[in-house]
Structure formats: structure tokens, C-alpha cells
N, C-alpha and C positions, 0 to 999 in steps of 0.2 A: 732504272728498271720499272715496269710498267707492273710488277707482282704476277702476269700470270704464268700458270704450272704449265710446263715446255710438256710437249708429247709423251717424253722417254719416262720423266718423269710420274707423270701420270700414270702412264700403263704399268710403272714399277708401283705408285699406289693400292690399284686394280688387284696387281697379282698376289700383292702383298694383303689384301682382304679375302680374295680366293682361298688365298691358302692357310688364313685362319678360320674362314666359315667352311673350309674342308677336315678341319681337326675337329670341328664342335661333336661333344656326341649328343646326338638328338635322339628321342623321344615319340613317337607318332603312337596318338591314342586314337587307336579307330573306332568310332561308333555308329557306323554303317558300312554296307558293302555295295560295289558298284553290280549293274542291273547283271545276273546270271547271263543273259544271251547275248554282253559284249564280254565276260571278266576274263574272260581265256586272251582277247585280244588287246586289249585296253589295261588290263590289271585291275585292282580292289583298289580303294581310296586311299589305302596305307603308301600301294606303289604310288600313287596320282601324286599325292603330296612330295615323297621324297624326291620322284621325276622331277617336280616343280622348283626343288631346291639345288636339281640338281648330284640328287642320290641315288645311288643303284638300289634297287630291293634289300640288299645284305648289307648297305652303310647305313643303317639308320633300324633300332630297334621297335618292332611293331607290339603293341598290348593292344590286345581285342578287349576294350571295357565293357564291348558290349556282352563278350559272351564271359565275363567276369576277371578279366587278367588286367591285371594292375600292375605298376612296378614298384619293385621291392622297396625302395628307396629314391625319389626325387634327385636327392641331391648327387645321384652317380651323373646327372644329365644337363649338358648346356642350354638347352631348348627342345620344348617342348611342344607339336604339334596336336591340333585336335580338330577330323576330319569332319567331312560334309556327312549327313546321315539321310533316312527317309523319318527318322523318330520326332516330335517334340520336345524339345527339353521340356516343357512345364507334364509330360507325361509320367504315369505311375511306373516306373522300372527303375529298380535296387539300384543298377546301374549309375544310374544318372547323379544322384546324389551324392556318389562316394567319388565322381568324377568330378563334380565343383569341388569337392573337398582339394582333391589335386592342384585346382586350380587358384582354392586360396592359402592352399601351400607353396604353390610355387611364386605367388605377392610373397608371403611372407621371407621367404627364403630367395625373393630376386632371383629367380631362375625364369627365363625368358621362354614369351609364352606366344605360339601364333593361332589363332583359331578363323578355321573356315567356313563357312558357312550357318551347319549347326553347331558346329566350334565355335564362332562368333558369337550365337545368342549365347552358348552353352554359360563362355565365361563373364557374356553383359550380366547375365541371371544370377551365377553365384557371385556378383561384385553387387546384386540388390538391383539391377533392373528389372522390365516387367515383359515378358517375350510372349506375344500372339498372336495369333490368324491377323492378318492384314486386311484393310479394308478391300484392296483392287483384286483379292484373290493372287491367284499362280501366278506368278512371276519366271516366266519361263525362255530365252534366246540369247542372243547376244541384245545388251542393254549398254544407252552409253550412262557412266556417271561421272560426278564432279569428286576429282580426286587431289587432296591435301598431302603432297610431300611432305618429305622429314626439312624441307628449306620451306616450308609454308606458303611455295607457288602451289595454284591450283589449275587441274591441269582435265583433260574431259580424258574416258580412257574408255573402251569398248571394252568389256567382259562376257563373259556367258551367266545368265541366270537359273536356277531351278530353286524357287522355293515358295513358300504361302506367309510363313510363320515368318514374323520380325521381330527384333527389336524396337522396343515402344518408349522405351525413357532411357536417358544416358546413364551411367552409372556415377557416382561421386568419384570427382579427380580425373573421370574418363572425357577425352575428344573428339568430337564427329570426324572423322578425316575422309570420308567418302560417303556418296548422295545422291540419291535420282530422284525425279518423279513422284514416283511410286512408294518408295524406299527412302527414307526419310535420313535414318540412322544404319547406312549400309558398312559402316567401317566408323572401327573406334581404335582410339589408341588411346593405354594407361601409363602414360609418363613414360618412362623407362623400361618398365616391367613388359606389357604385352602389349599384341596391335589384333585385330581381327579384319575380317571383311568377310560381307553376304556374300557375294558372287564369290561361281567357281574359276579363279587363273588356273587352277590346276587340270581343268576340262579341257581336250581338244574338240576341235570340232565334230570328229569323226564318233567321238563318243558321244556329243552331245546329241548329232543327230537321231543313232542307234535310240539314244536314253527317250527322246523327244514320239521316236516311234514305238518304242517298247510302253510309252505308258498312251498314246494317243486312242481316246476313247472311253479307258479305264480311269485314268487321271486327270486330264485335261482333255477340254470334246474339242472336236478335231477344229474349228475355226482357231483355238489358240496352236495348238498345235501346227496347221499351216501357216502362219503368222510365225511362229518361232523357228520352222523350218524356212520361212522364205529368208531370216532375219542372217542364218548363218554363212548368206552371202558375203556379209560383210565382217572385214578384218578384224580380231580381233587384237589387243595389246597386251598382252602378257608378262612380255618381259622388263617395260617401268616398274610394273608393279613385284614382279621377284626382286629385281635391285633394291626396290626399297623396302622389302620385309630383309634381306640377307644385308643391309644398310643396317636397318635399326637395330638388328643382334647384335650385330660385332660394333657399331659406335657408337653407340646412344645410351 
């Protein structure tokens, strides 16, 4: 026998991971909302996330932290999401504070954590890193980075980007697992417990574009803005990177 997993088998693996990351109850801490003149079509970042994992709106409970809802107890939840925002974390709002607290409650109590974008610094910050304005400014399109599996091949993976604000120092115990350019510390992961990433996998393109025109001018002047619209020509990769957040919950 040559050891390798026969087809049938396999996909009996596959289904048999589905249909435990289909029982998790998860968590989505929203602290932002997507742009008013796509959210009717697109959804708020609560939907973006569960889409991304593969959840309907009504399988996965939403807490708006930002407009003060928290959940009652941590421990009713397998995993825990914390969405993209337009805020800083190192910003003055009540909010923010008592939402790292969640997050070094859920370290404490190993309840599994993914964070997105500003989810990502959110949880570098409350583990002691140092999250700010970026030297290259707005980081805005499909971007490719260098991206570390849970088997520690590395692998280049197109995403969509929107953000300014980085993570600047790794945290204790935490992993660089994703990297660009610009973006130094775009994806971390904390042993067991949590994983993050800067970039949005949960952005289609169709939203990006809307997002890309909705702030052109106001946000970024329009040379980046056509630059990030010419960028969403190309493909992005999505779906390595869901297997390998819905990989690390359920086996790691």
C-alpha cells in the first residue's frame, strides 16, 4: 500500500467536516456596516461573514457591538466572528474596549476566534500589539499576498483589500501567516485559539466595486481608485482561504 486516501474516502472526510462546521454555533460581532447604497443588495458585514462560511443570515447570531449588544455569555458559542469596520481600533468608543475584553475571554476560555480585517487588528491590540495608519496609506483592490497554510506550504493568494490602519508588532505566541508588500503582518494566527486576516475574502467583487465608487474622491482620489477598479479584473481566491479558517475550527 502506497498510504494514499482513495477518493471515496476523502470526500467521506470532507463531509464528515461539513457537517461538524454546520452544527458550530457561531457568533458574529459586528463593528461596522457595509456602504448604505450597496446594503439592500449585498447585505451588512454580519451577512458578508456568515456567506463566507457559508451561513444563511438566521444560522449564525449577530451582536451589533458597535451599537452596544454583546452576548450574554461566551461560552453558549463555538466561534466567534469579528467583522471588517470603517472605525480604528485604537479609537475613543466604549465599544471597542469591552469588545477586546471578549476577545481575551474567548483566549481564556478557548473558544475559537476569527477576525477580519478590523477584527484582525481588533484582536492583535487586545493580545498587546500596536495597530496604526500605515506608511503606504489606503490599501485598496484585489492585492496578491503570501499566504501560510495550517501544513506550512506557502502559497500567493489574490484577495480584495480596503484598509489604512495595520497591524505593526506581532503579538506574544501569535504567527505571521499572511504578507504583502505593503502589509507586512496581514494574517496572524494564535496557536489554537484564533487566526485573523487584513484582507476582505468575504467581499465580492461586485461590492467591492460599488465600495471602491461609493467612497472615490471622498476617501481615496480617484488615481487610486482607478487603479483598484482596473485591479478587479483579476480573479480572486476565496475559497483556499475559507477551507482554511473552517480547517482550523474544527481541527486544530
Amino acid at each position: 500500500m502506497n498510504g494514499a486516501v482513495s477518493p471515496d474516502l476523502e470526500k467521506a472526510g470532507q463531509s464528515d467536516l461539513a457537517a461538524r462546521f454546520d452544527a458550530l454555533r457561531i457568533a458574529v460581532l459586528q463593528t461596522g456596516r457595509s456602504i448604505d447604497e450597496a446594503r439592500a443588495r449585498h447585505g451588512d458585514y454580519d451577512d458578508m461573514c456568515k456567506a463566507l462560511l457559508g451561513r444563511n443570515p438566521d444560522q449564525a447570531d449577530t451582536f451589533a457591538v458597535l451599537d452596544g449588544h454583546y452576548p450574554a455569555a461566551i461560552d453558549e458559542y463555538d466561534l466567534i466572528v469579528i467583522t471588517g469596520s470603517k472605525f480604528g481600533v485604537y479609537e475613543d468608543h466604549d465599544w471597542i474596549p469591552r469588545t477586546q475584553q471578549i476577545v481575551r475571554d474567548a483566549f481564556a476560555k478557548g473558544i475559537k476566534l476569527i477576525g477580519i480585517c478590523f477584527g484582525h487588528q481588533l484582536i492583535a491590540q487586545a493580545m498587546g500589539a500596536v495597530v496604526a495608519k500605515g506608511d503606504h496609506g489606503f490599501i485598496v483592490g484585489a492585492q496578491d499576498y503570501q499566504v501560510t497554510g495550517l501544513d506550512g506550504e506557502i502559497d500567493t493568494r489574490t484577495l480584495y483589500a480596503w484598509h489604512q490602519d495595520q497591524v505593526m508588532s506581532v503579538p506574544a505566541g501569535a504567527q505571521v501567516i499572511a504578507t504583502m508588500p505593503d502589509c507586512a503582518i496581514a494574517g496572524l494566527r494564535y496557536g489554537n485559539t484564533a487566526i485573523s486576516l487584513q484582507p476582505h475574502p468575504e467581499f465580492t467583487r461586485a461590492y467591492m466595486a460599488e465600495l471602491i465608487e461609493a467612497r472615490r474622491g471622498a476617501v481615496v482620489e480617484d488615481a487610486l481608485a482607478d487603479a483598484a477598479m482596473e485591479s478587479l479584473t483579476v480573479a480572486v481566491e476565496p475559497a483556499p482561504i475559507v477551507d482554511m479558517l473552517r480547517t482550523f475550527v474544527l481541527t486544530v
